[in-house]
N, CA, C and O atoms as a printed pandas DataFrame, in Angstrom:
     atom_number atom_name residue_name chain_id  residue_number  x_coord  y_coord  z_coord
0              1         N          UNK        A               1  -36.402  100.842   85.978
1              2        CA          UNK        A               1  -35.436  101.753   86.541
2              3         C          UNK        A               1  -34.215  101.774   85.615
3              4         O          UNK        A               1  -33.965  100.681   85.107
4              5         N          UNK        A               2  -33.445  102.735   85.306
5              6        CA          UNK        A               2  -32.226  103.065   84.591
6              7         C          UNK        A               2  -31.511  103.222   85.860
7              8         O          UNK        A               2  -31.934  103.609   86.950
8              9         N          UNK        A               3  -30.031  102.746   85.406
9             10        CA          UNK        A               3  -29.064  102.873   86.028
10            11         C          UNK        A               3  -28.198  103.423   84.945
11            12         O          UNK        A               3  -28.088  102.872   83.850
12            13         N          UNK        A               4  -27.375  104.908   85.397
13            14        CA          UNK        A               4  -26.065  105.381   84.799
14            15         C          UNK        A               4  -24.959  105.378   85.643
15            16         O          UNK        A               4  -25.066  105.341   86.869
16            17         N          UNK        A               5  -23.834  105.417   85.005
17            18        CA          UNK        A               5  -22.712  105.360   85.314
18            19         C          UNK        A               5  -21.644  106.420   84.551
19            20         O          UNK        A               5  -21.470  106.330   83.336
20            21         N          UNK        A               6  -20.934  107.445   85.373
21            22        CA          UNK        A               6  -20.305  108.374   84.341
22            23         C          UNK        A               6  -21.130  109.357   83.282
23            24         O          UNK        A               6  -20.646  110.216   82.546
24            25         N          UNK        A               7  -22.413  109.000   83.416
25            26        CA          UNK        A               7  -23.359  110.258   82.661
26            27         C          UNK        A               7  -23.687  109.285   81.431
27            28         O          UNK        A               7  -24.142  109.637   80.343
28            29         N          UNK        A               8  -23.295  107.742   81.914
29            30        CA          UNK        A               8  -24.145  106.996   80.436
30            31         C          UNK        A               8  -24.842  105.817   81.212
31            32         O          UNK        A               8  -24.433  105.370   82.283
32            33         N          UNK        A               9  -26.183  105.281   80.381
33            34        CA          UNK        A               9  -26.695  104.468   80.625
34            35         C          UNK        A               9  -25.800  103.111   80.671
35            36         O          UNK        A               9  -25.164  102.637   79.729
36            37         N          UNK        A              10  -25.908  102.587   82.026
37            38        CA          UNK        A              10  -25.170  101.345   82.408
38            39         C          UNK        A              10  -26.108   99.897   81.874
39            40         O          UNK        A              10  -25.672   98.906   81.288
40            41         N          UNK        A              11  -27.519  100.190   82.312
41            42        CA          UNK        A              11  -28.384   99.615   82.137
42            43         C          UNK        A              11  -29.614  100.330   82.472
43            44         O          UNK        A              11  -29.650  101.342   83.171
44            45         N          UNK        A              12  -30.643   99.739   81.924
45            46        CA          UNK        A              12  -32.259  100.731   81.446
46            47         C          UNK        A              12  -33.430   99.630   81.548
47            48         O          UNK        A              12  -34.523   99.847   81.025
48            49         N          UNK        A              13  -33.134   98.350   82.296
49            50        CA          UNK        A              13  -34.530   97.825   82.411
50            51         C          UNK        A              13  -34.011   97.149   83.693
51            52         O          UNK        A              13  -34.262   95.945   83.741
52            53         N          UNK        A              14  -33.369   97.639   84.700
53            54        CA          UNK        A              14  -32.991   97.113   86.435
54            55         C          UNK        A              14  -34.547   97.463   86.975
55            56         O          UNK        A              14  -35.290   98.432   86.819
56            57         N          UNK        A              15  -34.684   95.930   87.831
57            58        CA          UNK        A              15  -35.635   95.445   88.391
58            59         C          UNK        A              15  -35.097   95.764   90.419
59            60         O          UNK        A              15  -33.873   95.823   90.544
60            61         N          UNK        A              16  -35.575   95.868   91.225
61            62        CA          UNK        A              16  -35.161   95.993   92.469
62            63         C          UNK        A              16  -35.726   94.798   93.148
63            64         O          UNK        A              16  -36.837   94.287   93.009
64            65         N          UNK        A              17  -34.860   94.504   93.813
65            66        CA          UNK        A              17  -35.412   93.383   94.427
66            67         C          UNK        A              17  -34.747   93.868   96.533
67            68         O          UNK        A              17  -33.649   93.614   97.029
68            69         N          UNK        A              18  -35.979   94.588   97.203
69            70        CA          UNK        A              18  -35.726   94.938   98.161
70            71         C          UNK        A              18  -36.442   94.510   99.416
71            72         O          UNK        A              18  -36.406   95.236  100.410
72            73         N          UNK        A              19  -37.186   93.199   99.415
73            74        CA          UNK        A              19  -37.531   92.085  100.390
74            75         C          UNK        A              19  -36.600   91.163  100.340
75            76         O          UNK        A              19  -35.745   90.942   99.483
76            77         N          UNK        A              20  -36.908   90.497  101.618
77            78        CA          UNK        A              20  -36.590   88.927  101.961
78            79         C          UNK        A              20  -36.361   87.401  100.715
79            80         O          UNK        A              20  -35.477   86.577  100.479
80            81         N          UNK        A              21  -38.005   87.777  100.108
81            82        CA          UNK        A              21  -37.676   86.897   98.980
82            83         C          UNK        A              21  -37.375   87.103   97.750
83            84         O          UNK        A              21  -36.771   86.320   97.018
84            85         N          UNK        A              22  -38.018   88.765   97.322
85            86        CA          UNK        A              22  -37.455   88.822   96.239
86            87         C          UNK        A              22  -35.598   88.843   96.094
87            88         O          UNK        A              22  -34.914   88.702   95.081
88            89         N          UNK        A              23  -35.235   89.041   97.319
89            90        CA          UNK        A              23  -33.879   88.690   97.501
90            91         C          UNK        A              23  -33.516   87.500   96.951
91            92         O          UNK        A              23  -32.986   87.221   95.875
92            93         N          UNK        A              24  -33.860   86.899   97.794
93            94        CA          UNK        A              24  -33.597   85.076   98.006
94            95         C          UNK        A              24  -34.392   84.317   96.738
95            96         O          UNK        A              24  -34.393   83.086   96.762
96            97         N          UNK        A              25  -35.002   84.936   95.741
97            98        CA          UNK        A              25  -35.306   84.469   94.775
98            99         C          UNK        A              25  -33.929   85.401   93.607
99           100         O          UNK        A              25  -33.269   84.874   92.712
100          101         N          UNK        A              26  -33.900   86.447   93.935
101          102        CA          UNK        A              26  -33.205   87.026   92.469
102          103         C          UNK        A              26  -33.335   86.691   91.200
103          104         O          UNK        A              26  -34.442   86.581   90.673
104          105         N          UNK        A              27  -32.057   86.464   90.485
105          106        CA          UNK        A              27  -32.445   85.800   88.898
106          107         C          UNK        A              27  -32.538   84.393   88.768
107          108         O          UNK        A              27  -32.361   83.907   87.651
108          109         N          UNK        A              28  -32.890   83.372   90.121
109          110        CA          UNK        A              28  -33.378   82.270   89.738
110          111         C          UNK        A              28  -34.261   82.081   89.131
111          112         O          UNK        A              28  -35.335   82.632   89.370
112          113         N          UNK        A              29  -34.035   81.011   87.887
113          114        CA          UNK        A              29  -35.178   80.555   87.310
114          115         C          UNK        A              29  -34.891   81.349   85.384
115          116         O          UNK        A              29  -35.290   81.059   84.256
116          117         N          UNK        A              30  -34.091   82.300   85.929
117          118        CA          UNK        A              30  -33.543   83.532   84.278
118          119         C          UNK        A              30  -33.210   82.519   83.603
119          120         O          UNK        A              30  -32.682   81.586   84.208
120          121         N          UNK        A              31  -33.465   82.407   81.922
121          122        CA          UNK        A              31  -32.654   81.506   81.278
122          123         C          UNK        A              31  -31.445   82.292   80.401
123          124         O          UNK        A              31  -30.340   81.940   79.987
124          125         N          UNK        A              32  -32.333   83.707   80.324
125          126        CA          UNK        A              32  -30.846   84.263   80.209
126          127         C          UNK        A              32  -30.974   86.188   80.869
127          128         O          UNK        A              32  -31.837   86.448   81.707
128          129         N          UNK        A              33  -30.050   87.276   80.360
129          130        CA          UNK        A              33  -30.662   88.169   80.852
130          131         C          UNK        A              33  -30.399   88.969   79.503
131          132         O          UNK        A              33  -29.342   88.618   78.980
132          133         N          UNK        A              34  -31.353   90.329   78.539
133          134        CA          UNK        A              34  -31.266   91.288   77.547
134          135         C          UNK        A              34  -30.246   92.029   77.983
135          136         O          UNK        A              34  -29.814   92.031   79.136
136          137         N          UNK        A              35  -29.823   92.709   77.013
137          138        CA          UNK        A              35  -29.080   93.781   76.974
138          139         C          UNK        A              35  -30.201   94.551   77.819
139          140         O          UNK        A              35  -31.430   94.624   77.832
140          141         N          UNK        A              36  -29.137   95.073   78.501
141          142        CA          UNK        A              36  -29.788   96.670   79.397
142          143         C          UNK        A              36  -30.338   96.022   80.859
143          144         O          UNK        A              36  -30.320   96.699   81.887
144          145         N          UNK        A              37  -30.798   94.716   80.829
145          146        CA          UNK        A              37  -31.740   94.109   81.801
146          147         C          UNK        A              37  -30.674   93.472   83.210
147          148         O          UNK        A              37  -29.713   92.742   82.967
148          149         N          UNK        A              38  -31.021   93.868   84.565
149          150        CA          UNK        A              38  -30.706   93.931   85.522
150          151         C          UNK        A              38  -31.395   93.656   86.532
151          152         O          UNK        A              38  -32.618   93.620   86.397
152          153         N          UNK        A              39  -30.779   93.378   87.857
153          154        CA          UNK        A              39  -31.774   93.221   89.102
154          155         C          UNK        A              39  -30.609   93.821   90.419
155          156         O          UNK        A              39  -29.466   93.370   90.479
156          157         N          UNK        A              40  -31.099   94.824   91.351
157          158        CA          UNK        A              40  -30.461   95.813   92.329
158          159         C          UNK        A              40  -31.234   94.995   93.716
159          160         O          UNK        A              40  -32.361   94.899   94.202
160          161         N          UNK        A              41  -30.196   94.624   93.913
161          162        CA          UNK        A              41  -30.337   93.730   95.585
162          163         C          UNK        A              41  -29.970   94.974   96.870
163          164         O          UNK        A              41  -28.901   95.346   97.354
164          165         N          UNK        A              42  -30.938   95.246   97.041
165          166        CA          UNK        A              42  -30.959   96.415   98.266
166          167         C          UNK        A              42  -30.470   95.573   99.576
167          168         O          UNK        A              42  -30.295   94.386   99.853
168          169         N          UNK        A              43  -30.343   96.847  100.238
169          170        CA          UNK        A              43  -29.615   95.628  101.811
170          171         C          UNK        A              43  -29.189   94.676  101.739
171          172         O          UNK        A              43  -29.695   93.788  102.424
172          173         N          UNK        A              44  -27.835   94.306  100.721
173          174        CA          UNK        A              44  -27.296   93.326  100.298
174          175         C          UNK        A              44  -25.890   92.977  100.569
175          176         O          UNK        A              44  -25.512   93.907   99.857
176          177         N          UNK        A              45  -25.201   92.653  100.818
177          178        CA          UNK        A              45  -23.922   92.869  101.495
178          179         C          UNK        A              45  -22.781   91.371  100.636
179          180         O          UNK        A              45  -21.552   91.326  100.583
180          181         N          UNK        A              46  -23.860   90.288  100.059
181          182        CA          UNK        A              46  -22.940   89.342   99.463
182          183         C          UNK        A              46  -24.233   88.314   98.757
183          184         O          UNK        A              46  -25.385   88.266   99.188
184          185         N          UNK        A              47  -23.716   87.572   97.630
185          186        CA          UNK        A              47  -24.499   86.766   97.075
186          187         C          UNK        A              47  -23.831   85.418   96.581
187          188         O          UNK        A              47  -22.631   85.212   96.763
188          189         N          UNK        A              48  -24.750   84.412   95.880
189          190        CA          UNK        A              48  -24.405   83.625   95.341
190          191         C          UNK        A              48  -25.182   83.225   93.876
191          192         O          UNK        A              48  -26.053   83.905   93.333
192          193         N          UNK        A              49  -24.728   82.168   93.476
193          194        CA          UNK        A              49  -25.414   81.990   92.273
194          195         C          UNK        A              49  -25.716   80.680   92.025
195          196         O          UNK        A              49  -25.661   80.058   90.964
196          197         N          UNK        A              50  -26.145   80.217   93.473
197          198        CA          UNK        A              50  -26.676   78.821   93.606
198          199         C          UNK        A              50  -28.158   78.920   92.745
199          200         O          UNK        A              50  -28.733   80.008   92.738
200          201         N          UNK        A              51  -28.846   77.580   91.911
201          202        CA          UNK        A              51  -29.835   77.326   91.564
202          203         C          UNK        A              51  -29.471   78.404   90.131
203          204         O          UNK        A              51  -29.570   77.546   89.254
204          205         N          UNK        A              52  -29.367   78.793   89.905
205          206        CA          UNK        A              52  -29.151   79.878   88.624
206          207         C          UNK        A              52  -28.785   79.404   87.291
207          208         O          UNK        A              52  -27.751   78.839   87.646
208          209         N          UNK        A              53  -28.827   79.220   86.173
209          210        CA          UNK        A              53  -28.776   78.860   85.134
210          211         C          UNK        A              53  -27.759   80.083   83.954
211          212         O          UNK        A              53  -27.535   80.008   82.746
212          213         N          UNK        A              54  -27.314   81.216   85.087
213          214        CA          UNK        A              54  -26.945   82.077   83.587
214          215         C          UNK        A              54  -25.426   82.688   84.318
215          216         O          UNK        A              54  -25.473   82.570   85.542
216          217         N          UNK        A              55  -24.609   83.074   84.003
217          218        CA          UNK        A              55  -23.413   83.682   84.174
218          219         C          UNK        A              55  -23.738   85.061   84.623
219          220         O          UNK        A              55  -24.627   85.560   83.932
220          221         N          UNK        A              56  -23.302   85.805   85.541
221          222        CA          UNK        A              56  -23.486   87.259   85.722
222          223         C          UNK        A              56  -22.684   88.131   85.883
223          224         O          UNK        A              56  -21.603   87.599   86.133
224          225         N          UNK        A              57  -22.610   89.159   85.879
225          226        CA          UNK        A              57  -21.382   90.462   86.215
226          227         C          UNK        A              57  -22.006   90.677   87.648
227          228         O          UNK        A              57  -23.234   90.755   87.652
228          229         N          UNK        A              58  -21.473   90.768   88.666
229          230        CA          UNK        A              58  -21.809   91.542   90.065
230          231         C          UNK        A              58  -21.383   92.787   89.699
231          232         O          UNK        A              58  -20.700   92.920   88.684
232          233         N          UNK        A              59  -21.706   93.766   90.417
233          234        CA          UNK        A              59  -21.289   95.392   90.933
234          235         C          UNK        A              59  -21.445   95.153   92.334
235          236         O          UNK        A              59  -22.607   94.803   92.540
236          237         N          UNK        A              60  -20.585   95.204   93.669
237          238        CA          UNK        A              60  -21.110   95.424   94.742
238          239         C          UNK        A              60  -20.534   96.948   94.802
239          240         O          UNK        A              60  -19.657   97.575   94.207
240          241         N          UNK        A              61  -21.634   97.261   95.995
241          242        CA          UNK        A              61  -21.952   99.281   95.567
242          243         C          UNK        A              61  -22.005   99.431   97.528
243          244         O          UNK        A              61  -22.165   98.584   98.407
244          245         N          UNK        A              62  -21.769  101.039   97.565
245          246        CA          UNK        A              62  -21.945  101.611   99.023
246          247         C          UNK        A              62  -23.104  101.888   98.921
247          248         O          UNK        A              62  -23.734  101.897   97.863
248          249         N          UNK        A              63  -23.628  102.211  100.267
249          250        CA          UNK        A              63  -24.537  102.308  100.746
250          251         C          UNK        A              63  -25.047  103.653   99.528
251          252         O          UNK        A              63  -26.131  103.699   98.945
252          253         N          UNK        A              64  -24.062  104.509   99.419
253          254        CA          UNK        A              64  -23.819  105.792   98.617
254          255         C          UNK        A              64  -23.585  105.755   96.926
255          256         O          UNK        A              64  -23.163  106.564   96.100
256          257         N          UNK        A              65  -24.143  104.229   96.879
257          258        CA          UNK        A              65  -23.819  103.741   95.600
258          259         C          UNK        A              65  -22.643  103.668   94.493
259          260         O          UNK        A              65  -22.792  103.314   93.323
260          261         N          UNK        A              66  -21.239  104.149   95.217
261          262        CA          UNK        A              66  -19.969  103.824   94.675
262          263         C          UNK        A              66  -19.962  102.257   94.497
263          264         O          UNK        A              66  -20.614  101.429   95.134
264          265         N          UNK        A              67  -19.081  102.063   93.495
265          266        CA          UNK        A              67  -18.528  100.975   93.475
266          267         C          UNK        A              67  -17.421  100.544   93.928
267          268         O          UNK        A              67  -16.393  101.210   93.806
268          269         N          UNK        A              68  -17.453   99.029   94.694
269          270        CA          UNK        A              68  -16.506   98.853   95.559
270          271         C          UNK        A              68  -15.620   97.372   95.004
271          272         O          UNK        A              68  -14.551   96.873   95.356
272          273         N          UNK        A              69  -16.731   96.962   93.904
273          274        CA          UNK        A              69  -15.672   95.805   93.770
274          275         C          UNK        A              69  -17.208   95.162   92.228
275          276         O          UNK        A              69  -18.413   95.412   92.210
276          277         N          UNK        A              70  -16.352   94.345   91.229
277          278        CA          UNK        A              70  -17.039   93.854   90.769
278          279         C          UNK        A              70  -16.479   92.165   90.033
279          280         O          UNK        A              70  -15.313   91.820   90.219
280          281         N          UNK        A              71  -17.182   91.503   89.449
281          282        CA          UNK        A              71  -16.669   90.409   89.275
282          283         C          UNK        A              71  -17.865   89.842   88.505
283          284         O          UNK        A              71  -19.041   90.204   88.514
284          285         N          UNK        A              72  -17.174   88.732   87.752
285          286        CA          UNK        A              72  -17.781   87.470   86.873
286          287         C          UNK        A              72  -18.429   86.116   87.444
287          288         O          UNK        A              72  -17.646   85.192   87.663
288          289         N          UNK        A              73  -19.736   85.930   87.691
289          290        CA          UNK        A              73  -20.381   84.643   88.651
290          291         C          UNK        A              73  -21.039   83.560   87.483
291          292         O          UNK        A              73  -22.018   83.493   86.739
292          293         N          UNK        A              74  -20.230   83.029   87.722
293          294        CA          UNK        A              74  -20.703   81.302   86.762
294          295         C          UNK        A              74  -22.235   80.738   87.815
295          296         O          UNK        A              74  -22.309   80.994   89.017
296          297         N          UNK        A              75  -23.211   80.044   87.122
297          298        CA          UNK        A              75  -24.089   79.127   87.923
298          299         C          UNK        A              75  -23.386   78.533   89.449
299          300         O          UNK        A              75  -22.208   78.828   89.647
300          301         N          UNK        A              76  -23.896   77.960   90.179
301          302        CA          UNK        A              76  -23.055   77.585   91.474
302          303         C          UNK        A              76  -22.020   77.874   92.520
303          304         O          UNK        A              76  -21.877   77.306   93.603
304          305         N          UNK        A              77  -21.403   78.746   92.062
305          306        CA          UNK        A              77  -20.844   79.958   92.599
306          307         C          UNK        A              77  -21.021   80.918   93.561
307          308         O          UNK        A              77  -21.745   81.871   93.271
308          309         N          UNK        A              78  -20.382   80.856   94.919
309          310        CA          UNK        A              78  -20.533   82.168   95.701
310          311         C          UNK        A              78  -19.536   83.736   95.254
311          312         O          UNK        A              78  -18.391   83.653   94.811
312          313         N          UNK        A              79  -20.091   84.764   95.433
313          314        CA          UNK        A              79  -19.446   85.754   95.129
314          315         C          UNK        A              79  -18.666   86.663   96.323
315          316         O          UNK        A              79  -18.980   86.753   97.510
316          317         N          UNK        A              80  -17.457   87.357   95.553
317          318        CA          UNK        A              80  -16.744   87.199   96.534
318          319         C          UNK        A              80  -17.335   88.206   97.459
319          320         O          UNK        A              80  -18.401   88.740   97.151
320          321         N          UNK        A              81  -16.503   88.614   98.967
321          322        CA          UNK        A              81  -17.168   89.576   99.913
322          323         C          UNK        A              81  -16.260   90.708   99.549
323          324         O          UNK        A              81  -15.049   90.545   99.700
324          325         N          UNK        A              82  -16.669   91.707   99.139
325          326        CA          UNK        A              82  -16.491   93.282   99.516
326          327         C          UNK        A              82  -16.844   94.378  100.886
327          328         O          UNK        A              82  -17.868   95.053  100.994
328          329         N          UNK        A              83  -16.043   94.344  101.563
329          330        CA          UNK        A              83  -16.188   95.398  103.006
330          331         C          UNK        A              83  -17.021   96.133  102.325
331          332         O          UNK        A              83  -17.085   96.324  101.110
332          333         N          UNK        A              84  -17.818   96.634  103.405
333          334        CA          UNK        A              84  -19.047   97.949  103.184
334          335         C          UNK        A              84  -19.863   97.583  102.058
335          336         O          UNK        A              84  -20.485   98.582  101.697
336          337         N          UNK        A              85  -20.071   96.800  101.503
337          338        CA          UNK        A              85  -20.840   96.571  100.678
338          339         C          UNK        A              85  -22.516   96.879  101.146
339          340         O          UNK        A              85  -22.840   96.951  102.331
340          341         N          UNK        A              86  -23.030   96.965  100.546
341          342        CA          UNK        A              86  -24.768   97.726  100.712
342          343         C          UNK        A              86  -25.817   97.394   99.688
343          344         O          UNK        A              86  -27.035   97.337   99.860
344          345         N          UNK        A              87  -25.303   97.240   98.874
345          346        CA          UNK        A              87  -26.260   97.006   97.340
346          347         C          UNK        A              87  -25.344   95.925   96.460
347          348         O          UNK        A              87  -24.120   96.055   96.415
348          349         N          UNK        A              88  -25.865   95.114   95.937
349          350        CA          UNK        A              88  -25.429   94.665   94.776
350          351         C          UNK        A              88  -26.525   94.607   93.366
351          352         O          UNK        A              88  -27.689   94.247   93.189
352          353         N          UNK        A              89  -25.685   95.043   92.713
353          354        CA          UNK        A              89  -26.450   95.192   91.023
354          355         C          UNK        A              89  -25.670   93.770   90.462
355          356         O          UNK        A              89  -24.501   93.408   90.601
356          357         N          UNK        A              90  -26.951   93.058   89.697
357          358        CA          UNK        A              90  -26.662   91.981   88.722
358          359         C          UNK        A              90  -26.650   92.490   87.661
359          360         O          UNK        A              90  -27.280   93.547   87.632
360          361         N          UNK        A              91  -26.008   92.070   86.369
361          362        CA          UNK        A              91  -25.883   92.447   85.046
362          363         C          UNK        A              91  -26.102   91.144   84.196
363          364         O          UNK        A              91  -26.358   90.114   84.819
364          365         N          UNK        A              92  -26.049   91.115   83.268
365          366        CA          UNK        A              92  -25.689   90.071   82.159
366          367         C          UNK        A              92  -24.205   90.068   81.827
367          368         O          UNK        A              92  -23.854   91.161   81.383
368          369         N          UNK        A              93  -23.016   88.978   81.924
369          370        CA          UNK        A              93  -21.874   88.970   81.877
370          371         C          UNK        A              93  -21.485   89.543   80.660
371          372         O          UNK        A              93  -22.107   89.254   79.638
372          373         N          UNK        A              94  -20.212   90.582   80.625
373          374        CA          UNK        A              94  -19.891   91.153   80.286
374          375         C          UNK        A              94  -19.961   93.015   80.368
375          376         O          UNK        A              94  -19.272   93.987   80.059
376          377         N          UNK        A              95  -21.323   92.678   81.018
377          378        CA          UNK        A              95  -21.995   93.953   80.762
378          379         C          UNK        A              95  -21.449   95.256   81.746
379          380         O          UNK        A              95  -21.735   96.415   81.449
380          381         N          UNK        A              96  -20.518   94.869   83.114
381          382        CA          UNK        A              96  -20.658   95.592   83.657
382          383         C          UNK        A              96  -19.223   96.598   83.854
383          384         O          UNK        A              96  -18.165   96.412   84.455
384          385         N          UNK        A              97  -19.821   97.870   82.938
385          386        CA          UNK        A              97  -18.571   98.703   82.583
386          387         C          UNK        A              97  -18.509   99.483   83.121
387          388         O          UNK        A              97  -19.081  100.504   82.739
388          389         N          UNK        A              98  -17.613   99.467   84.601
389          390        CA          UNK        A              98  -17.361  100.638   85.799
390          391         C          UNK        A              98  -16.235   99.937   86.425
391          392         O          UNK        A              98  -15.859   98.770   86.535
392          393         N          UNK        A              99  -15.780  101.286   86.852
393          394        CA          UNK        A              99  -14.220  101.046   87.522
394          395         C          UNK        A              99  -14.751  101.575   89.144
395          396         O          UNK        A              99  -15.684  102.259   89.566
396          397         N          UNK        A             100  -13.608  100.850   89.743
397          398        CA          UNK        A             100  -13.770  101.036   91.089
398          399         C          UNK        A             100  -13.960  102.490   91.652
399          400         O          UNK        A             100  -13.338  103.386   91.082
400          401         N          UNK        A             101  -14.739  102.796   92.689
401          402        CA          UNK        A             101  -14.547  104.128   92.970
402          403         C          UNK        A             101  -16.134  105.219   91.940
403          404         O          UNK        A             101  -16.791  106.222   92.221
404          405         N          UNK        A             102  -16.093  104.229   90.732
405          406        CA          UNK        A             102  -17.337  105.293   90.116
406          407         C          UNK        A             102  -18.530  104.991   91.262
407          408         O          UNK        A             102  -18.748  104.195   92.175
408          409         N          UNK        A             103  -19.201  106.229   90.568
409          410        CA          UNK        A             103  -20.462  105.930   91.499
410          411         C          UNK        A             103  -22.000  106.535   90.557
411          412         O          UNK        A             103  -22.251  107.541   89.893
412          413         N          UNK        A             104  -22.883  105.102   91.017
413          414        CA          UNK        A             104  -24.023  104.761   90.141
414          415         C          UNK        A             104  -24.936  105.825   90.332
415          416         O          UNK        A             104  -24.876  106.239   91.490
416          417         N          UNK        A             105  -25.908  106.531   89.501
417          418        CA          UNK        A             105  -27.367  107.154   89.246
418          419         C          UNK        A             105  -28.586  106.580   89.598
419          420         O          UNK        A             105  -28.365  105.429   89.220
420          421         N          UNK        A             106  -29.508  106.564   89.970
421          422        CA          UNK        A             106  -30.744  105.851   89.658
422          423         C          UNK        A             106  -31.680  106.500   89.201
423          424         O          UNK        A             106  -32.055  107.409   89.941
424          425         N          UNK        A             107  -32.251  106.380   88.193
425          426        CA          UNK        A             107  -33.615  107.215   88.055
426          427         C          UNK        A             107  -34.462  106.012   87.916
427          428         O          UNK        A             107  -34.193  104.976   87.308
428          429         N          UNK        A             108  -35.476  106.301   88.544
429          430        CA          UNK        A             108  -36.732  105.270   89.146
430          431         C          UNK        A             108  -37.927  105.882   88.510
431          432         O          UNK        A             108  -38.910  106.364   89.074
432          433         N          UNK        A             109  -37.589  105.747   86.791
433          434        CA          UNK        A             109  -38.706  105.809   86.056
434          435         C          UNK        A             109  -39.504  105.007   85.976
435          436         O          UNK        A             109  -40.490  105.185   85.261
């Protein structure tokens, strides 16, 4: 799946993770993540980065896929809570270049 942002590719190899465990598993176990490479936590409202081995960028997103808040998650780490939150997109730290208020694409190639 590609994700854009603003009419540019944000990232181009997001994975969905929209069960129970692929939830509750996420990027445990990643030793690290590629450029472009991502994971979109559906029905998601808050996370952490217990068991995890790699640093991440959050996006938490509306239901409508705006962005509502984003931030930097070290290993062990809970992330913070954003009201209305609905989705969260993982990134590889640094990666995640959107300002509050944009709102994400999906094409589910």
């Amino acid at each position: 799946m590609i994700v854009y942002c603003n009419n540019q590719v944000l990232a181009d190899n997001v994975k969905i993770a929209d069960t129970f465990f692929s939830r509750l598993k996420g990027l445990m176990g990643k030793k690290s993540l590629a450029d472009g490479e991502g994971l979109l936590l559906t029905r998601c409202s808050a996370i952490h980065c217990f068991f995890m081995r790699i640093t991440i960028d959050a996006i938490y997103l509306s239901a409508q896929m705006t962005v509502l808040g984003k931030e930097t998650i070290p290993p062990w780490k809970v992330g913070k809570h954003f009201k209305k939150t609905a989705n969260v997109l993982e990134l590889a730290a640094g990666s995640a270049n959107v300002a509050i208020g944009d709102k994400l694409q999906i094409d589910e190639n």
